[in-house]
C-alpha positions in Angstrom: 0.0 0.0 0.0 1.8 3.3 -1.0 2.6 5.6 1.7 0.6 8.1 2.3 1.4 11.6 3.0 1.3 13.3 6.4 -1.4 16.0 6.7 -0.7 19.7 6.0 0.1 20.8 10.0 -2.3 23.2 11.4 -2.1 26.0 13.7 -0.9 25.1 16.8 -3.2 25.1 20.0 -2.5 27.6 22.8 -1.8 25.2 26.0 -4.2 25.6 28.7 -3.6 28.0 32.0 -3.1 25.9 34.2 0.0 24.4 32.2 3.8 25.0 33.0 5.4 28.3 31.0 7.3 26.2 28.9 8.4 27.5 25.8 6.1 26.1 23.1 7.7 23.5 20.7 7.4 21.9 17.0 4.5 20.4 17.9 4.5 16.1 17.1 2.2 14.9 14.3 0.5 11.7 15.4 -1.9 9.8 13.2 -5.4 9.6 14.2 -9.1 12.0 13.7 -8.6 15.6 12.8 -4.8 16.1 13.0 -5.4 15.8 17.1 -2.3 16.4 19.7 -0.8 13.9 21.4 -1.7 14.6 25.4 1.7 14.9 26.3 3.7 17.6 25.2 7.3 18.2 23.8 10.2 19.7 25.5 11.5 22.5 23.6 15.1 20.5 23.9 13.4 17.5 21.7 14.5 15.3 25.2 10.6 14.0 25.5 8.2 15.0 27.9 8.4 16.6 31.4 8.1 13.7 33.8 6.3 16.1 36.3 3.4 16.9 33.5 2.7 13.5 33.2 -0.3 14.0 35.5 -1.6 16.8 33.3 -3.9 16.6 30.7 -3.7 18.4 27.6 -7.2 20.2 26.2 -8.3 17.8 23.2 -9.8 20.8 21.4 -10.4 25.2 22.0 -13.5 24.4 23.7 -12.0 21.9 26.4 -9.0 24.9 26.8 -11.7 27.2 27.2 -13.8 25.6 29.7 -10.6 24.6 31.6 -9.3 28.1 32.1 -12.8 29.4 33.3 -12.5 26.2 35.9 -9.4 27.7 37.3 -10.7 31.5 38.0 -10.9 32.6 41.8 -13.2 30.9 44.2 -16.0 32.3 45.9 -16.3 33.0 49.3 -17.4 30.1 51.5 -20.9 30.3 53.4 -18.9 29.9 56.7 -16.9 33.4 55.6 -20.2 35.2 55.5 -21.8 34.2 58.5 -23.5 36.9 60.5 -21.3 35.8 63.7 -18.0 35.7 61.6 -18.6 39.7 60.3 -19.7 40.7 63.8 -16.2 39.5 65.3 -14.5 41.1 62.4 -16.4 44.1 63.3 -15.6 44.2 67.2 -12.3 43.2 66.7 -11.8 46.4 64.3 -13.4 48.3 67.0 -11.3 47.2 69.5 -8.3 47.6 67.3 -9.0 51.5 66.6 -10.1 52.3 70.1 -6.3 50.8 71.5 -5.1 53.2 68.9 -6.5 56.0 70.5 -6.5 55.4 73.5 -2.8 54.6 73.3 -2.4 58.3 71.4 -4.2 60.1 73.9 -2.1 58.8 76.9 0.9 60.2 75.2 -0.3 63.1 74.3 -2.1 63.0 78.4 1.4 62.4 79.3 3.1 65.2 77.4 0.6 67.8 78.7 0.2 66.5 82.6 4.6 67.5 82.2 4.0 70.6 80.2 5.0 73.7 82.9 1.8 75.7 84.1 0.7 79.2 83.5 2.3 80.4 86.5 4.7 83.2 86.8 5.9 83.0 89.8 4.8 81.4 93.7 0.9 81.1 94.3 -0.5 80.2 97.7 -4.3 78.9 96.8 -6.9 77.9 99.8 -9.4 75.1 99.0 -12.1 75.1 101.1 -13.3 71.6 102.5 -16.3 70.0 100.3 -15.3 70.8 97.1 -15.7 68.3 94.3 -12.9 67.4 91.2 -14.6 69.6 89.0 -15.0 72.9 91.9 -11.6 72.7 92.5 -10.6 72.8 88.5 -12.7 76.2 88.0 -10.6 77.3 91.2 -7.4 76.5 90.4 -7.7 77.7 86.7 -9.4 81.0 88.3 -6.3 81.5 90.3 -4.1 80.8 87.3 -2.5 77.7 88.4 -3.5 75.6 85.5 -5.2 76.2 82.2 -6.4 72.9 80.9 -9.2 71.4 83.2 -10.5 68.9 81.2 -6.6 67.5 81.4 -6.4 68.1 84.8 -9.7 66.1 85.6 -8.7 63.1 83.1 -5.4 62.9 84.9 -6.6 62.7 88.4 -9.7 60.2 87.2 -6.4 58.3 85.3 -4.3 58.3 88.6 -7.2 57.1 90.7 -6.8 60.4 93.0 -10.2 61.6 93.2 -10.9 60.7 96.3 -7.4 61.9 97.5 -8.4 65.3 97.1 -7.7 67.1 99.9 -8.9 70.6 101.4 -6.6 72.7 102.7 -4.1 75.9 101.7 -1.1 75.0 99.0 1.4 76.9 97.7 2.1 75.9 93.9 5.5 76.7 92.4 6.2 78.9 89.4 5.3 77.0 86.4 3.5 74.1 88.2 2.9 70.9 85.6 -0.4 69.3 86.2 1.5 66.7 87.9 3.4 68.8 90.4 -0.7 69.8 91.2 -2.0 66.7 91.5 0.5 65.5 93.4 0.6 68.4 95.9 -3.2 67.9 96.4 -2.9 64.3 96.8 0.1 64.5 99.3 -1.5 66.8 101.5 1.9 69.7 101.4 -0.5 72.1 102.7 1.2 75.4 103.8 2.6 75.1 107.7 1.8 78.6 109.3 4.5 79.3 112.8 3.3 80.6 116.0 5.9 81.8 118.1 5.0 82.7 121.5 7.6 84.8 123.6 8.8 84.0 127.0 7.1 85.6 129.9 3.8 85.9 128.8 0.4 85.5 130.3 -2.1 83.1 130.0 -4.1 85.7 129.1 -2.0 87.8 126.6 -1.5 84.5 125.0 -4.9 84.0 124.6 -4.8 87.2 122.9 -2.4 86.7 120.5 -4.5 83.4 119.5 -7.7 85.4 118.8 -5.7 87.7 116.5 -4.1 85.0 114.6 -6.5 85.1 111.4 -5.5 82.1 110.3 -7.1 79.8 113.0 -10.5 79.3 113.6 -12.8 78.9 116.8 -12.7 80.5 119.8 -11.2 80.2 123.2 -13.8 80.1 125.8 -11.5 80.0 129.1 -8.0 81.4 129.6 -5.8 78.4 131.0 -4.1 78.2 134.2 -1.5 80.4 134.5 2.3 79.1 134.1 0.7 76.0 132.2 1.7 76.8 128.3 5.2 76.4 127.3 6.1 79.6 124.8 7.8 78.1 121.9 7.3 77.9 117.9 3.9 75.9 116.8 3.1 75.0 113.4 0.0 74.7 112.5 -2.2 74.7 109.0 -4.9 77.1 107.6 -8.2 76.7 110.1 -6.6 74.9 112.9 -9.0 75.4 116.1 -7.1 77.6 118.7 -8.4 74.9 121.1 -5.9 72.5 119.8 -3.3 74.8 119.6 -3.8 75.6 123.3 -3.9 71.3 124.1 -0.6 71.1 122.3 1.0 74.3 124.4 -0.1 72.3 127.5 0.7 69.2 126.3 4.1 70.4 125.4 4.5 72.1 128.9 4.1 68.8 130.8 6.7 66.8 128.8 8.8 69.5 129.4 8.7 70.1 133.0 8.9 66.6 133.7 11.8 66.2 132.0 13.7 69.1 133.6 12.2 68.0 137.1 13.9 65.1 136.8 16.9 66.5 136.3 16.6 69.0 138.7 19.9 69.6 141.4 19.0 67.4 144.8 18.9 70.1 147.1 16.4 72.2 145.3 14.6 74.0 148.2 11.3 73.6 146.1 8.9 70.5 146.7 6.7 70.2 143.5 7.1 71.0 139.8 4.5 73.3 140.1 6.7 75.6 142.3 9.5 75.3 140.2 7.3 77.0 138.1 6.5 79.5 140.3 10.0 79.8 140.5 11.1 80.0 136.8 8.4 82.0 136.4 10.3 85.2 138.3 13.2 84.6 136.7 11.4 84.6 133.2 10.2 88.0 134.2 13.5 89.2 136.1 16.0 89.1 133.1 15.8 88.0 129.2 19.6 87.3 129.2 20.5 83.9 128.6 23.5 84.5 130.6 22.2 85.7 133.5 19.5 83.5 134.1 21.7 80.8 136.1 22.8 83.7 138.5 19.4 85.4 139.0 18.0 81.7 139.9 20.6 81.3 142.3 19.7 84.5 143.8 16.5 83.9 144.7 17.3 79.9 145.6 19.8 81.4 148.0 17.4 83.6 149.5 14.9 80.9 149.7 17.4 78.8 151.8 18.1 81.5 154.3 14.6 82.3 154.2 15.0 85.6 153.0 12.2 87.5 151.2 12.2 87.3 147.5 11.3 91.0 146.7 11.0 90.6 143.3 9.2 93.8 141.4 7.7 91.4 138.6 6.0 90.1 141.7 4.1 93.4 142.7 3.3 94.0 139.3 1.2 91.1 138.7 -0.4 91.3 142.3 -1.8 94.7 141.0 -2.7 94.2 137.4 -2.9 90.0 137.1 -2.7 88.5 134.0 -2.5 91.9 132.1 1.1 91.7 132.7 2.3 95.0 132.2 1.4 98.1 134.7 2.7 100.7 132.0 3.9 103.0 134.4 6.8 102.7 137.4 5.9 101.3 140.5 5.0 103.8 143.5 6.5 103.0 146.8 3.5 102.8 148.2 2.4 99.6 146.0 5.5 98.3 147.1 4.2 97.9 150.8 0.7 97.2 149.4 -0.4 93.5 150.0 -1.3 91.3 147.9 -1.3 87.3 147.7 2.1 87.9 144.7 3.5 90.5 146.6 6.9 89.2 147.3 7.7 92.4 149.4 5.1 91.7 151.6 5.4 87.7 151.9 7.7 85.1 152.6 8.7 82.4 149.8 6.9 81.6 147.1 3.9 83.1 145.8 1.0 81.1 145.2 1.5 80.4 141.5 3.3 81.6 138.6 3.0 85.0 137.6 3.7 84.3 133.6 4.7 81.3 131.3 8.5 80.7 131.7 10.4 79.1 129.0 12.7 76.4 128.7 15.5 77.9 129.4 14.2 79.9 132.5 12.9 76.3 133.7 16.4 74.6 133.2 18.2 77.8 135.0 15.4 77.4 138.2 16.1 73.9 138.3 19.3 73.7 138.0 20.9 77.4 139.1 24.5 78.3 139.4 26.2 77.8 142.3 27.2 81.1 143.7 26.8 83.3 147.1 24.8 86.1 145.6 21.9 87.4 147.7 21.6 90.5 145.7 21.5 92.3 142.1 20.4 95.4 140.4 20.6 96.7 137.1 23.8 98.4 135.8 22.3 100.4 133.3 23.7 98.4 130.3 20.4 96.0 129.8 21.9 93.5 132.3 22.3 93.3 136.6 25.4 93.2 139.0 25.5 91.1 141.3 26.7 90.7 145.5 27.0 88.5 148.0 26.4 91.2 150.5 24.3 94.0 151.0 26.9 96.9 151.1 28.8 95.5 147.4 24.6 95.7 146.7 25.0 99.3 147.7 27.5 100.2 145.7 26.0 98.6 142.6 22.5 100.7 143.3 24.8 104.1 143.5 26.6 103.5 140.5 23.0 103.1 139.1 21.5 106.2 140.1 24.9 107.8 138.9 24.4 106.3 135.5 20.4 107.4 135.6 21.5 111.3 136.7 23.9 111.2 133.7 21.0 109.8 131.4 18.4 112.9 132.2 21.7 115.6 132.0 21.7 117.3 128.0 23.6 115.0 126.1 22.3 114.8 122.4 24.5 111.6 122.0 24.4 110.1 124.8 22.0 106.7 124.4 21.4 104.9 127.6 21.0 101.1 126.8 17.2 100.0 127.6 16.8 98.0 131.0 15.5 95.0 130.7 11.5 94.5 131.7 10.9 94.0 135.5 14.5 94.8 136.5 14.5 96.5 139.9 16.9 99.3 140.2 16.0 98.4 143.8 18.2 96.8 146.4 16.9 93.6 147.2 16.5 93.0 151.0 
């Protein structure tokens, strides 16, 4: 049978998608229907097939190729994928997502605005009255110009949990406070510590005065304590403390003291109860202000105690006539000076019956613990502080050169300055 020819070759077929992007080769003519490929292609080498597209099967004709590339387009969505549940979570979790965002923005920019410095140009001393809520005491502090931004300074005490750590009281808020450094001073409690110093040798009852005109407490006194029972010193106390408690803690500080002096007292003391060595330090107190002379003017009087010698102390008459007014404001007549009275140390022998001011510290020490000397008498030299003698004619002497030194003091002399005696000093001999 004569061979016959091969068929005229027709235009190639375009592999299908899903194929490998092999170059295309001369494609191989097989015999069979309609000039049909063979199902496994040609290498573009001429080696034979590709053993890993053995498993892949070639499009027979353009309408297999075309079916088979709209079989590999993208897959829809599954039903589980578009579940109601499924977009809710998707939804929250966007939610969530964004508000972390924010939230993380706005505490850095909280953070950079609770350090920013304040509006303040210099030291500011604010009072906060008790009851006040986190939003009163914003419109107060931005009224006084200690902050500007209240809706910051309310997120950051809500943020730092301080609310209810608010206190009332009176700051003082540095020059360019932060909203921090306010917070914080609130918070803390640094409220301003006012000082109370009570001097040596006062009254009950002119310390009770001085109370009532201190503004910054509150309440009032309605007795005036015992005499000789508050200890002048330095109290610190806050805006609207009750005088009443400032009083307890004079008193209370009083008895601590004396205590602790009594017990150190020198054993042959001629004085049988703290309470007299009140008394005591009381006259001294009132006798001399110089710490140096203290010691001495106690021994004085102890010495004249033992040889049960009169005290004759002016400070003494002085508060027999006038009481706890303390001050006579004029000289003492001699006539007052022989005048009885229960404090009248002219008139009486030892002690008087109670203290005739509130000594100090110091004038307690120098009472219980005087110096041990001789001297029975001094007087004032004319220079703010006394002389002193064993016996009444050096005594003598030291009371003339003091009436010399007064004569010379009323002569003319436009520069001569006499030196102020101290209050209560008798120019007096003692006898």
């Amino acid at each position: 049978m004569p061979n016959a020819p091969f068929p005229p070759a027709g235009p190639p077929v375009a592999p299908p998608s899903s194929a490998r992007n092999y170059p295309p080769g001369p494609p191989r003519p097989m015999s069979g229907q309609g000039g049909a490929y063979s199902s496994v292609p040609v290498r573009p080498n001429g080696m034979g097939a590709n053993p890993m597209d053995q498993n892949r099967i070639a499009p027979r004709n353009p309408r297999s190729a075309a079916e088979q590339d709209r079989a590999a387009g993208p897959k829809r969505r599954s039903k589980k994928a578009r579940h109601p549940l499924v977009v809710a979570g998707n939804a929250i979790f966007t939610i969530l997502a964004v508000s972390a965002i924010a939230l993380a923005v706005a505490v850095v920019v909280g953070k950079q605005r609770m350090e920013t410095p304040g509006p303040l140009t210099q030291e500011k001393v604010v009072n906060i009255p008790r009851g006040l809520g986190i939003k009163d005491i914003s419109d107060l502090l931005v009224r006084e110009g200690v902050i500007d931004q209240p809706i910051v300074f309310i997120g950051g005490v809500v943020v730092l949990k301080a609310r209810e750590g608010l206190k009332f009281g009176e700051y003082q808020f540095p020059k360019q406070a932060s909203l921090n450094d306010v917070i914080d001073t609130i918070v803390e409690g640094r409220v301003v510590q006012h000082s109370l110093t009570i001097p040596e040798g006062l009254t009950s009852e002119q310390i009770v005065a001085r109370l009532q005109e201190t503004s910054e407490l509150s309440g009032n006194l309605k007795t005036i304590p015992r005499e000789g029972t508050l200890l002048p010193e330095t109290y610190k106390y806050t805006r609207g403390t009750p005088r009443e408690q400032i009083v307890q803690r004079m008193q209370q500080t009083h008895r601590r003291v004396l205590q602790e002096i009594w017990d150190r007292r020198v054993p042959d003391l001629p004085v049988k109860t703290p309470e007299d060595l009140v008394t005591l330090a009381s006259i001294v107190e009132k006798e001399t202000g110089r710490s140096d002379e203290r010691t001495r003017v106690a021994a004085v009087f102890v010495n004249r105690l033992k040889n049960r010698m009169r005290l004759q102390s002016d400070p003494t008459i002085i508060y027999g006539l006038v009481g706890g007014k303390g001050t006579l404001g004029r000289p003492i007549m001699k006539s007052e000076i022989e005048q009885a009275t229960p404090y009248n140390t002219y008139a009486i022998d030892g002690l008087p019956p109670g203290p005739i001011a509130n000594p100090g510290r110091a004038s307690l020490e120098a009472a219980a613990s005087p110096a041990r000397t001789k001297e029975l008498y001094f007087a004032a030299d004319g220079t703010g502080g006394h002389a002193f003698a064993e016996n009444y004619e050096q005594h003598q002497k030291n009371v003339a050169r003091l009436r010399v030194i007064e004569h010379d003091a009323r002569a003319p002399a436009p520069l001569l300055r006499m030196p102020r005696a101290q209050p209560g000093a008798s120019p007096r001999p003692l006898r």
